[in-house]
C-alpha positions as CSV (number, residue, x, y, z in Angstrom):
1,X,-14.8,70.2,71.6
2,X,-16.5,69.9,68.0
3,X,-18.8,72.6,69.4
4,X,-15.7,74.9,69.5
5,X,-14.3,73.7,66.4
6,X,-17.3,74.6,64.7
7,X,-16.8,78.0,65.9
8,X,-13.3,77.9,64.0
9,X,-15.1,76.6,60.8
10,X,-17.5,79.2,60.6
11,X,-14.8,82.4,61.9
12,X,-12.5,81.4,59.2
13,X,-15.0,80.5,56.3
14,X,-13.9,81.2,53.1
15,X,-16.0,83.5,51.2
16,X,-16.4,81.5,48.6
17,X,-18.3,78.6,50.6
18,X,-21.1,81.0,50.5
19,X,-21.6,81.2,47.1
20,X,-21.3,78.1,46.8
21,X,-24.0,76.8,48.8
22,X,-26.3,79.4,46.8
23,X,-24.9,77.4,43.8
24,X,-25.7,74.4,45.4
25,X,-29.7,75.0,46.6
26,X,-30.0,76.1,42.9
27,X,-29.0,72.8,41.5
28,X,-30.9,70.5,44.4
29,X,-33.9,72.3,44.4
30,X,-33.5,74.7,41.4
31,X,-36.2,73.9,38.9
32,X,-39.4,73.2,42.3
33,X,-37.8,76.8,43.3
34,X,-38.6,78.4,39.8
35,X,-41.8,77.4,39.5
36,X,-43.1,78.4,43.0
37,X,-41.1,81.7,42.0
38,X,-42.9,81.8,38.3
39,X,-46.5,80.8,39.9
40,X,-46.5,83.0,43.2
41,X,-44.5,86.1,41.8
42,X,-43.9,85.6,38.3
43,X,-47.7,87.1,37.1
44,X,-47.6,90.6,39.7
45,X,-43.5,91.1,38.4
46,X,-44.7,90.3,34.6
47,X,-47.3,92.9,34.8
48,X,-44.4,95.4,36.4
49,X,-43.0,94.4,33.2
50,X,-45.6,95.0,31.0
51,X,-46.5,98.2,32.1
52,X,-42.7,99.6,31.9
53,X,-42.8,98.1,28.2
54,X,-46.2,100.2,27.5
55,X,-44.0,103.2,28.7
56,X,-40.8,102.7,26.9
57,X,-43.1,102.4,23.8
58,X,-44.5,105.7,24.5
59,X,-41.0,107.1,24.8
60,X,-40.1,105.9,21.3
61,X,-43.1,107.1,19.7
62,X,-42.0,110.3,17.7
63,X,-44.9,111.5,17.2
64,X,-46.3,111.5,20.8
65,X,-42.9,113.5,21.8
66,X,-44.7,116.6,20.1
67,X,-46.6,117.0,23.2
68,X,-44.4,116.8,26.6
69,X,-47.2,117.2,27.9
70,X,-49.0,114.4,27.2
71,X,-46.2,112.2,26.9
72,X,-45.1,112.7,30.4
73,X,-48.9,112.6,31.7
74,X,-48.6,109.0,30.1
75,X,-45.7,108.0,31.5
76,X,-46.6,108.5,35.0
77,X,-49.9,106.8,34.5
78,X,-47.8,103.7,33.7
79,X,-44.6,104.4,35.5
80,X,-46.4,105.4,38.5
81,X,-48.5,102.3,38.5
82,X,-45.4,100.2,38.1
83,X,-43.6,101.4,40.5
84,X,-46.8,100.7,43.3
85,X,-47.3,97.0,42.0
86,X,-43.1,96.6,42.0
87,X,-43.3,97.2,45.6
88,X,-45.5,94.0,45.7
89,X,-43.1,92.0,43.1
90,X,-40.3,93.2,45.7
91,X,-41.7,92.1,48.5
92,X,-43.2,88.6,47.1
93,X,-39.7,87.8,45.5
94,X,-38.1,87.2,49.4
95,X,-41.0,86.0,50.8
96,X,-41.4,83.1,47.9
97,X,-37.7,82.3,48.6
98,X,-37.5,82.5,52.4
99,X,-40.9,80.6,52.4
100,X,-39.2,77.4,49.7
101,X,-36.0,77.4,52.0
102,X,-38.3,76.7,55.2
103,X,-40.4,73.9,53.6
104,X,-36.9,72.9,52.2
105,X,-36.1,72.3,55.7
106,X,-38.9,70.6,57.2
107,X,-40.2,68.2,53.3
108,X,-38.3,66.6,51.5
109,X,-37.1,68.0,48.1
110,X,-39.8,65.8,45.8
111,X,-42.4,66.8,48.2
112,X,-42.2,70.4,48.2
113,X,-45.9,71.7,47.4
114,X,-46.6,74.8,46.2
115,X,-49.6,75.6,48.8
116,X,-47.1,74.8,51.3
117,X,-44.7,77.6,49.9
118,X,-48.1,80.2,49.2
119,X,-48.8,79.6,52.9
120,X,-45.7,80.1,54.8
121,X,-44.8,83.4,52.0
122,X,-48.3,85.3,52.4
123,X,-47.7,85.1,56.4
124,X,-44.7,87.1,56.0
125,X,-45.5,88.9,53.3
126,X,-47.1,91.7,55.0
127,X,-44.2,92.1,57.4
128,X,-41.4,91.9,54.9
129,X,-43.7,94.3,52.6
130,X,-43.3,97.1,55.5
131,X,-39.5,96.7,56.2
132,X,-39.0,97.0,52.6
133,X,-40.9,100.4,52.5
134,X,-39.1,101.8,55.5
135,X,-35.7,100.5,54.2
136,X,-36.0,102.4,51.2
137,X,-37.7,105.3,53.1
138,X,-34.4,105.3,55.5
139,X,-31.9,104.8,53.0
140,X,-33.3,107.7,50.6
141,X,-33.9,110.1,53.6
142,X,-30.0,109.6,54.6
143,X,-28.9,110.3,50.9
144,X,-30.9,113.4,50.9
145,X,-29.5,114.7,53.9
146,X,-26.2,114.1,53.1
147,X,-26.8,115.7,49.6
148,X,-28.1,118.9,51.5
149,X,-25.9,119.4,54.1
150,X,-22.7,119.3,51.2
151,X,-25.0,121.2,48.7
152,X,-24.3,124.7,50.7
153,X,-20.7,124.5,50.2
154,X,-21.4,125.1,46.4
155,X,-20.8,123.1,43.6
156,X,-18.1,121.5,44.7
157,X,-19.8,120.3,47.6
158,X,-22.7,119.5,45.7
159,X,-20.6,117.3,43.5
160,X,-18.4,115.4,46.4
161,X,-21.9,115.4,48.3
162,X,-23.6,112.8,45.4
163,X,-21.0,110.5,46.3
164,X,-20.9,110.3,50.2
165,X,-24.7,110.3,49.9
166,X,-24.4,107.2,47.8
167,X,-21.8,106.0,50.5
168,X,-24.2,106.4,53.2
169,X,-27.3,105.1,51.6
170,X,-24.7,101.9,50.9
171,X,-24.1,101.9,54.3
172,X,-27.8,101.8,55.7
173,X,-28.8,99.1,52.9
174,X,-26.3,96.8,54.4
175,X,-26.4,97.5,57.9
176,X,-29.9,97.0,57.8
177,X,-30.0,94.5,54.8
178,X,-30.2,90.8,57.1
179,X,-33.6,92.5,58.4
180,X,-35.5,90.3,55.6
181,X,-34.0,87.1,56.7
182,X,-34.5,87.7,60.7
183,X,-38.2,88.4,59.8
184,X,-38.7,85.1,57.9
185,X,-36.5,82.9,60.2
186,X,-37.0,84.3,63.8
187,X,-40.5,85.8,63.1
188,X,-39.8,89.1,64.0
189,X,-41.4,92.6,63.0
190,X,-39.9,94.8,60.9
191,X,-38.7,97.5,63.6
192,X,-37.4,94.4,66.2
193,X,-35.5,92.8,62.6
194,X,-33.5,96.2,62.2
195,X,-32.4,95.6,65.4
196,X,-31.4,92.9,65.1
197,X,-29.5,93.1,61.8
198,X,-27.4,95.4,63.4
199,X,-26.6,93.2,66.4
200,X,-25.6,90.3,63.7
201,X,-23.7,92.4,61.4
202,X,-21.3,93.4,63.9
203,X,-17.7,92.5,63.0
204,X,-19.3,91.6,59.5
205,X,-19.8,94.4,57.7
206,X,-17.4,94.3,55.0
207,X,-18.6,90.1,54.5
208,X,-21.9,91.1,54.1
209,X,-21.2,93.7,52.1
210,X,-19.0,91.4,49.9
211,X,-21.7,89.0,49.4
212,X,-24.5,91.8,48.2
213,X,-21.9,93.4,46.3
214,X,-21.1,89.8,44.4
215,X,-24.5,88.3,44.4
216,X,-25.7,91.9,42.7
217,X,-23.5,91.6,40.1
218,X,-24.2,88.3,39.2
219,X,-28.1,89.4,39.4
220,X,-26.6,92.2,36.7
221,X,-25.1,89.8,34.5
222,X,-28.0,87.6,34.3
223,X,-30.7,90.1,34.2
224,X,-28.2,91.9,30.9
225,X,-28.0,88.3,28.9
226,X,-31.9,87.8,29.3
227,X,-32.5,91.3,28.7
228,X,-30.1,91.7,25.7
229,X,-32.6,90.5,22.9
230,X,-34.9,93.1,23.8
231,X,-31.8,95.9,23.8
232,X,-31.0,94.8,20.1
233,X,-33.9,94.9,18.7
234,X,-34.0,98.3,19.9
235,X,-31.4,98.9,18.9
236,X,-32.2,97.7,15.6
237,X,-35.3,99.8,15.1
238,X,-33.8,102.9,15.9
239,X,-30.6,102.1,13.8
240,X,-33.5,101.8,11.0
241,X,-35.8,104.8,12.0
242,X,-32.7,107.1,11.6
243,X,-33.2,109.8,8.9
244,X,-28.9,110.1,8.5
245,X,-29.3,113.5,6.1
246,X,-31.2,115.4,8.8
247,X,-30.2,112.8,12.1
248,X,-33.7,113.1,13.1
249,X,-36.7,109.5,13.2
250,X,-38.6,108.7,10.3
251,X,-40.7,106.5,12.2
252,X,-43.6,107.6,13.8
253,X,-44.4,104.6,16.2
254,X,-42.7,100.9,16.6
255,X,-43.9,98.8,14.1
256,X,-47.0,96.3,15.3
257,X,-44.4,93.2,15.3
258,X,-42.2,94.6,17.2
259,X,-44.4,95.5,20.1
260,X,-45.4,91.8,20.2
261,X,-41.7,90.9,20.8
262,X,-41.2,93.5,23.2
263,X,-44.3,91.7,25.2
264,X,-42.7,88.2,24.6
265,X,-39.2,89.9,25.8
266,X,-41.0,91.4,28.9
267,X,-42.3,87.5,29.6
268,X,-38.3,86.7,29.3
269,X,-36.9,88.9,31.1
270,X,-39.5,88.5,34.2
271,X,-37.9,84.7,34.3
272,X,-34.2,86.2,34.2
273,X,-35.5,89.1,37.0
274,X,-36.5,85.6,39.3
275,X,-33.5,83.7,39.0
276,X,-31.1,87.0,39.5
277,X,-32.6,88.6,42.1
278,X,-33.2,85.1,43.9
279,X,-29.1,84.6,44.2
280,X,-28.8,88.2,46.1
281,X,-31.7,86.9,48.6
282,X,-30.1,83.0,48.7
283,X,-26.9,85.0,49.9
284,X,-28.1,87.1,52.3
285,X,-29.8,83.9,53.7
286,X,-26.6,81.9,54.2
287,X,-25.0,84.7,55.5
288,X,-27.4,85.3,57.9
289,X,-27.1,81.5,59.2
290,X,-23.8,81.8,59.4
291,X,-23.7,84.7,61.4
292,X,-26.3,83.5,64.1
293,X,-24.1,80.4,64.0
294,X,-21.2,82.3,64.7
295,X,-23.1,84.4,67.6
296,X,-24.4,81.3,68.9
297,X,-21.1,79.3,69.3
298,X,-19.7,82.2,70.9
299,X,-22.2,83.1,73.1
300,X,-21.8,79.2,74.8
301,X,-18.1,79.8,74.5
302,X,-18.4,82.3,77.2
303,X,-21.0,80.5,78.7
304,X,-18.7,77.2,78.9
305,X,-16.1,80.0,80.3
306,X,-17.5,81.5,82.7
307,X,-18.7,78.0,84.3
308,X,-15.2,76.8,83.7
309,X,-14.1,80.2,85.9
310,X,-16.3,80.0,88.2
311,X,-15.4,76.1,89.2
312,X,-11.8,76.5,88.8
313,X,-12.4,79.7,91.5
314,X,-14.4,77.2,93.8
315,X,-11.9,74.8,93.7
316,X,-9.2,77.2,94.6
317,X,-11.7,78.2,97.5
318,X,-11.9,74.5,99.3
319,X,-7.8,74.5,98.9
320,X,-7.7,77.0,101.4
């Protein structure tokens, strides 16, 4: 009986509970999850951040915008080498936290070690590093399509086409977006987890849509206050490199000072990057829990049914 009212609890759980449990892992074991965060990921996403600093600086530097050429050699250099080591940030972010909430399970909270959390992410690291490259591989190949198939109608099409392309990339990110949690709770591969991720989505779409949707803009919010001194001073500069007679920058580069605070902003906002981004993965990890609970209890419901058929039909059998 409590089995089946468990399976009540969890098919009318307020949406709410889940972010509320995030809220509450953050508070228990907030500040231990930080730090294995700052020590595992923090330096690889730091230097993401560094180097896509270095590029924004050659961006604002006036004089360097003489030569396109140049400029946008530089930029790839940096971007391009960015973008590579992100992969790595992105894929160590949800390993680190998949990896705390296993030893979370199994130590207790003031015994947490950080070897403990290295050991169990780098195992899953490579696998989670592959399903992230053929998620985004997938998702982008489905916008394209899309894109292309409403791009020969014109430029109407074209225009309507952007947005069912964004549709259906939304649509393959969160059918496909529990694969990260199935790989570092069931030890799956990545091509087995995208199974699987559709099997538990099922009836849940829109839910687990809700929570990335939520836990995304939270990530926003706090990424945009720990990110904001960085934007005014910015801001500042370019208010104050403005030639208002002829509209055009005085300034040829960003003054020495200023590039040290952009490095000490870059530091910042790697910390605000770790906490945000670690609320979308918290929520996708309740959710995920709650729907193998809810697949669980109902696949012994129909278990307990069937057995309760099949004696009741016995029964009936000796009557005769």
């Amino acid at each position: 009986m409590k089995r089946f009212q468990k399976i009540e609890f969890y098919e009318r759980r307020p949406f709410s509970d889940k972010l509320n449990a995030v809220i509450s892992f953050m508070r228990q074991g907030g500040w231990s999850y930080i730090k294995a965060q700052l020590l595992i990921t923090g330096p690889v996403l730091l230097l993401v951040n560094i180097l896509v600093v270095q590029s924004a600086q050659e961006i604002f530097n006036f004089e360097a915008m003489q030569d396109p050429d140049q400029l946008l050699t530089d930029m790839l250099d940096n971007y391009g080498i960015a973008l590579l080591i992100s992969f790595i940030s992105a894929a160590l972010l949800p390993a680190v936290t998949f990896a705390y909430m296993r030893t979370y399970e199994a130590v207790p909270l003031g015994e947490i070690q950080l070897n403990q959390v290295w050991q169990k992410a780098i195992r899953k690291f490579p696998s989670i590093l592959g399903y992230i490259i053929i998620l985004v591989i997938v998702t982008t190949v489905s916008g394209v399509i899309v894109i292309m198939m409403f791009s020969v109608l014109g430029a109407i099409g074209a225009f309507f086409g952007v947005f069912i392309a964004f549709a259906a990339m939304l649509t393959v990110a969160n059918t496909f977006s529990l694969g990260l949690p199935v790989i570092a709770f069931e030890d799956r591969d990545p091509i087995s987890a995208m199974g699987r991720s559709i099997k538990l989505i099922q009836g849940k779409w829109f839910s687990t849509l809700g929570i990335i949707v939520i836990t995304f803009i939270i990530a926003m919010v706090v990424n945009m206050v720990f990110g904001m001194p960085r934007s005014i001073m910015y801001g500042i500069w370019m208010m104050n490199s403005l030639d208002v007679s002829t509209g055009t920058f005085a300034s040829s580069d960003m003054p020495f000072y200023m590039q040290v605070l952009d490095m000490l902003f870059a530091v910042i906002s790697t910390f605000g990057t770790l906490i945000s981004y670690s609320v979308i993965y918290l929520g996708l990890s309740f959710q995920f829990f709650n729907l193998v609970e809810r697949q669980d209890s109902k696949g012994l419901m129909a278990q307990i049914e069937a057995l309760e058929t099949h004696e009741s039909t016995e029964e009936e059998d000796e009557t005769y």
